[in-house]
N, C-alpha and C positions, 0 to 999 in steps of 0.2 A: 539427560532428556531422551526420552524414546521418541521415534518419530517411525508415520507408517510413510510410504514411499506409494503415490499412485501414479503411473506414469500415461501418456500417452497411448494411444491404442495401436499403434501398426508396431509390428515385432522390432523395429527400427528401433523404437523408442526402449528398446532392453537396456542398449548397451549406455545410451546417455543414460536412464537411469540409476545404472550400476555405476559412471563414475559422478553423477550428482550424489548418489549414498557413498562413494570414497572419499568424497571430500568433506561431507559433513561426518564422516566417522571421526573425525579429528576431537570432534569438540560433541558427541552424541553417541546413541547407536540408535538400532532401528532394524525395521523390515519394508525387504520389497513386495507389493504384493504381484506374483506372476502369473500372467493372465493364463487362462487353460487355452485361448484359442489362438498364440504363439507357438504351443506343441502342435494342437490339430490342424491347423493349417487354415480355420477355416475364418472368414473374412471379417467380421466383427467380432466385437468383445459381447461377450457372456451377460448381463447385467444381473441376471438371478443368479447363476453359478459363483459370479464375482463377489454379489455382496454375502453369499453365503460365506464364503473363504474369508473374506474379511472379517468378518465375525469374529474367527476362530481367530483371527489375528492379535485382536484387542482382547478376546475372551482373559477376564483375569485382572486386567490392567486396569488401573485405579487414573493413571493419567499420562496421557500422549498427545505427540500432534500429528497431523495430515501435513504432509508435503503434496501436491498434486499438479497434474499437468491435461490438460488438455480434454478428455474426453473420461480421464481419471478424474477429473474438477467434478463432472456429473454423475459420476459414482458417488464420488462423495459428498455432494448436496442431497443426494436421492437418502444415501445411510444413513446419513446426520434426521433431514426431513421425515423419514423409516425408523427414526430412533434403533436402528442398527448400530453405530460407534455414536461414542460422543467425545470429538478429542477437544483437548482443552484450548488449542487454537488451528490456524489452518494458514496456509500459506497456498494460494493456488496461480501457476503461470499460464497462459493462450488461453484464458476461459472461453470455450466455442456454446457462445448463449446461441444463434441459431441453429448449429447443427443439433443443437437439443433440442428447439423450439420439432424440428423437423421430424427428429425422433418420436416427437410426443410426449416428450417430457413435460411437467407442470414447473418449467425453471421459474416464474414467477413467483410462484407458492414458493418452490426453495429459499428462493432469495428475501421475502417480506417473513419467512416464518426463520432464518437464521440466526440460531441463539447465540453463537459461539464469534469471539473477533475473528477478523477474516483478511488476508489480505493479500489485495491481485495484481500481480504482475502483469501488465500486458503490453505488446511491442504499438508503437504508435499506429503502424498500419498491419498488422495482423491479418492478413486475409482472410482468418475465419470468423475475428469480427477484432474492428478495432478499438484503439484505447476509446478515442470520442465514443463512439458507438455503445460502450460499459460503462463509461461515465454517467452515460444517457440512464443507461436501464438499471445501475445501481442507486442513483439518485430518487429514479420513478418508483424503487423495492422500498419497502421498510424492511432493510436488512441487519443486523447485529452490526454495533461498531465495527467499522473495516475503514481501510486505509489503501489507495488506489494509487499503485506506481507504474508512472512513463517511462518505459524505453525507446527516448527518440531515435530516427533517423533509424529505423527499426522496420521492413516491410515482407518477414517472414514469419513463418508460425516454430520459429527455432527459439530457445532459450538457454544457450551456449554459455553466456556472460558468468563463469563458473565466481570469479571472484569476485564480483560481485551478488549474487546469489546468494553466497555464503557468509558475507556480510551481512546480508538481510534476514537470513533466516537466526543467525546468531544475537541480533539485535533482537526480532522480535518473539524470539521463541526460549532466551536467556537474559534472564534479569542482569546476571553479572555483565553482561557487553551494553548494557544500557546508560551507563555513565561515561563507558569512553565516547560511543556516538554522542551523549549529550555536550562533552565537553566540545567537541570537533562541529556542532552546534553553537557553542559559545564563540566557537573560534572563526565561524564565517557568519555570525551578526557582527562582529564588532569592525571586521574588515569594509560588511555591507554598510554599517552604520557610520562609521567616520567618512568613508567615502559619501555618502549620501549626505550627511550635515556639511561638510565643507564645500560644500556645490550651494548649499541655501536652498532647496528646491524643494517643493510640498511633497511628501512619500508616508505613507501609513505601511508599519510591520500588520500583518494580519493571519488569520487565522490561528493553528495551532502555536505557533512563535508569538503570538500576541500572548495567549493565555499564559504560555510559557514569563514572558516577562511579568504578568501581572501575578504571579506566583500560584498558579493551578501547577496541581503535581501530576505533568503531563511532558511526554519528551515527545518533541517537534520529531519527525523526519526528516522535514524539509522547511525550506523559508518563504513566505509568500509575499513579496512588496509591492505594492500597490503604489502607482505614480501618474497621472495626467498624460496623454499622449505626445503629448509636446517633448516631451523629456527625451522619448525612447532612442532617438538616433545619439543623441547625445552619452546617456547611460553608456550607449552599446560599444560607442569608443572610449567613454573611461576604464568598462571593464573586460576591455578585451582579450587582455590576459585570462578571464575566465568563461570568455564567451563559448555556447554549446551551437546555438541553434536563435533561430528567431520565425515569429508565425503571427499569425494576425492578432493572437493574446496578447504577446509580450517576448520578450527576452527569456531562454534558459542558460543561466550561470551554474557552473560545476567547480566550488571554491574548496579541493580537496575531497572528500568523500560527498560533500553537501551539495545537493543541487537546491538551486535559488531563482524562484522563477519572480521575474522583472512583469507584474501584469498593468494595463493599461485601463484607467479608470478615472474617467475627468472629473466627477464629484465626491471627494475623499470624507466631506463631511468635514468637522473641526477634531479633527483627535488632537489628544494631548500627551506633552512628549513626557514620559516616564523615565525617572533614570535605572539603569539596569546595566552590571557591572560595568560602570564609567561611561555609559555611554546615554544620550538622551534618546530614548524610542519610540515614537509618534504613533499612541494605539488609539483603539476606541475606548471608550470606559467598557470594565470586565461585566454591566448590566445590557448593556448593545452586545455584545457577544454572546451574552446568554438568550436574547432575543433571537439573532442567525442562527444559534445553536438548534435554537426551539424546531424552526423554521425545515432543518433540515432531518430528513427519515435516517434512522439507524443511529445516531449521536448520544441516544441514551446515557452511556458513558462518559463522557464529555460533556453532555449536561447535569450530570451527578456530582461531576470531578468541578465544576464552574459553580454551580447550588454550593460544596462542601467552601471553595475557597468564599463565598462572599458571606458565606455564618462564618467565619474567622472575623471576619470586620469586625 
């Protein structure tokens, strides 16, 4: 896989992007793209100069991703939205949506007109805008399928976490790493699941792991269990061995590579428990899924992949 490299904008951000591209050289190659105004000294990044370079970059290329970072994220909204590149996914860390807004950037229109999957790293308190905060505005976008990861307990605009980085960019940018994360998916439902039914206590699998169980050809990231408030002190001492963090949602569990978030929700509705390798899994039916799916902007995908499993019936 080729991938272009857009990093940060302060000359700082050279050197981490030089070993975030050592480390995905392993399994890739690629380009950095080097801003001109790290030679000249002078205080901003270029955005015409930039995305001209850029160009030349892809010029040729049939199919690439974006790696990006920070102020690099709004280069490449702007090229993509510019029809200047079109890579075939993106991967972007500290999205700075107001220092764009501030800019005069149209990150709105970026984000509701993004055709391409997308998917944003961002630290829980980010000082240039946080996770909650992206959550907010990616929800309000009608954005292309993307997929939104927490780095709790997180309250810089740094994204250091090299190995796990590399995990994720391998997962989502390499079909071949996509059946090992699935299995290590299988591996922390069944943990979640048997602890959850021998307790007796009402919990619904949901989202992406739901579809997953009900046979949509779709690989979770993460797992999302849904439980009644009541429960959560309780959970939090059975799985304390895999406890991360706790916040006014719910419980984050980290069961090996899989984070598992414990969220808190007193009317579960009646699901029914599915069985799915050995174990029974308490979902919705896969037509209430497809109605949430509806429900929410950029899911295209996901309501494609939900439409194709229920014409299987």
């Amino acid at each position: 896989m080729h991938i272009i490299y857009l990093s940060g904008g302060s000359v700082r951000n050279k050197t981490w992007i030089e070993e975030i591209k050592s480390k995905f050289d392993k399994f890739s190659d690629g380009q950095i793209l080097y801003y001109s105004h790290w030679v000249t000294g002078d205080k901003n990044l270029n955005f015409e100069i930039e995305s001209q370079k850029l160009a030349q970059l892809v010029k040729g290329k049939d199919e690439y991703f974006v790696f990006a970072k920070s102020i690099g994220s709004v280069l490449a909204l702007k090229s993509i939205y510019e029809k200047i590149i079109n890579p075939k996914k993106m991967i972007i860390c500290g999205h700075p949506y107001n220092l764009a807004k501030e800019m005069g950037f149209p990150v709105n229109d970026y984000l509701k007109s993004l055709p391409i999957p997308t998917m944003f790293i961002q630290n829980n308190l980010d000082p240039l805008f946080s996770y909650a905060d992206l959550e907010k505005v990616l929800k309000e976008n009608n954005a292309a399928d993307y997929h939104l990861i927490k780095n709790p307990d997180n309250n810089t605009h740094d994204y250091e976490d090299y190995e796990n980085l590399t995990k994720l960019v391998k997962i989502y940018f390499s079909d071949e790493d996509k059946q090992v994360h699935l299995e290590k998916i299988y591996q922390a439902l069944d943990i979640v699941a048997k602890k959850l039914n021998s307790l007796n206590i009402k919990w619904l699998l949901a989202a992406s792991g739901a579809l997953m169980v009900h046979g949509v050809k779709i690989v979770p990231w993460d797992l999302d269990i849904l439980t009644p408030f009541k429960n959560i002190d309780h959970l939090k001492s059975e799985f304390k061995d895999y406890f991360v963090s706790e916040d006014d949602d719910g419980l984050l569990l980290k069961i090996g590579d899989i984070e598992v978030e414990i969220i808190k929700l007193e009317d579960l509705g009646n699901p029914t428990p599915k069985l799915f390798r050995d174990n029974l899994i308490p979902v919705n039916t896969l037509e209430n899924e497809l109605y949430y799916y509806e429900q929410r902007p950029g899911k295209e995908n996901t309501i494609r992949l939900i439409k194709e499993r229920l014409n299987e019936k």
